[in-house]
N, C-alpha and C positions, 0 to 999 in steps of 0.2 A: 531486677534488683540493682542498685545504684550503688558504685564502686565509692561514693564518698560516705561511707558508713558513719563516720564521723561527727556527719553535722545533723541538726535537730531535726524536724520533718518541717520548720520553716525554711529550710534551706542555709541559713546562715553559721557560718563555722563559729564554733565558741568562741576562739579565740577575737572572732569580730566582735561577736555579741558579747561581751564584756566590754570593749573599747567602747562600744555605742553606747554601754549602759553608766561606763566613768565620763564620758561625752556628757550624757543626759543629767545626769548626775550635778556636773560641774555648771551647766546650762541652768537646772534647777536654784541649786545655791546662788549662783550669780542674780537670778531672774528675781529673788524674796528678799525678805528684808535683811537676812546677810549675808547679802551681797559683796560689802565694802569688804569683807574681811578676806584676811591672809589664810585661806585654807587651801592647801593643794593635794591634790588627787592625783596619783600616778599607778601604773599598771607595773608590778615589778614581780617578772614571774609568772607564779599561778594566781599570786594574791593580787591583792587594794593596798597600797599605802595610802593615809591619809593623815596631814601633818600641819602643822597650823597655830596661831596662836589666834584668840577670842576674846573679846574685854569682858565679858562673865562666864558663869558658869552655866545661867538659863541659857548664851547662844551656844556653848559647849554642848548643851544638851539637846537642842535642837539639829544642829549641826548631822549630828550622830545619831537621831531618829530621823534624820532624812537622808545618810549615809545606807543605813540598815533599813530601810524603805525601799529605796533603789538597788541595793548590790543583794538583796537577798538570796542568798544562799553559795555565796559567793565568798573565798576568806579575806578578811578584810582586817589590815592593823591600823589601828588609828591610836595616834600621838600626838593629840589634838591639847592643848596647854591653855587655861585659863592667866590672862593680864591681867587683873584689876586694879585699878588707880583710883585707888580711894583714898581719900586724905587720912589723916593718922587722928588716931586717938586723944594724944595729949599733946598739948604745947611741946615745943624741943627748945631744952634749956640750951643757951649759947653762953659761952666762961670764955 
C-alpha cells in the first residue's frame, strides 16, 4: 500500500492535476477563435477563478462551455462580463 493516499491511481496529486487542467484550459482558449480576448484564469484556493471581459454575449457563452468542459467537476467562479459596442439607436441631439 502507498503512503501517498492522496493522489489518484494516475499518480498525479490534485492539486497538480488542476494546474494542468487551467494550463490546458488556458492553452485551449488561446489556441480558438477567442483567443484575442482578455479572459484570465487563475487557481485561488480549492476553486477557478475566471474573469474577463468579451465583446458579446455568443463569446461569453462560449467562453464558459469551454470553462465547464475542462474544469469539470471542479468549483469554478466566473465573472466573465459582456463589452458590446454597438452604435446607438438614435441620433444624439447636440444644443
Amino acid at each position: 500500500m502507498s503512503s501517498r493516499g492522496a493522489e489518484p491511481a494516475g499518480g498525479v496529486p490534485p492539486a497538480q492535476s488542476r494546474e494542468y487542467r487551467v494550463a490546458h484550459l488556458q492553452d485551449r482558449l488561446a489556441a480558438g477563435e477567442l483567443g484575442e480576448l482578455g479572459v484570465r484564469i487563475e487557481v485561488r484556493g480549492e476553486a477557478v477563478l475566471v474573469t474577463g471581459t468579451v465583446p458579446s454575449a455568443p463569446a461569453r457563452e462560449e467562453v464558459l462551455r469551454v470553462v465547464h468542459e475542462e474544469l469539470a467537476g471542479l468549483p469554478v467562479h466566473c465573472d466573465v462580463v459582456v463589452n458590446e459596442t454597438s452604435s446607438p439607436d438614435q441620433a444624439e441631439e447636440l444644443t
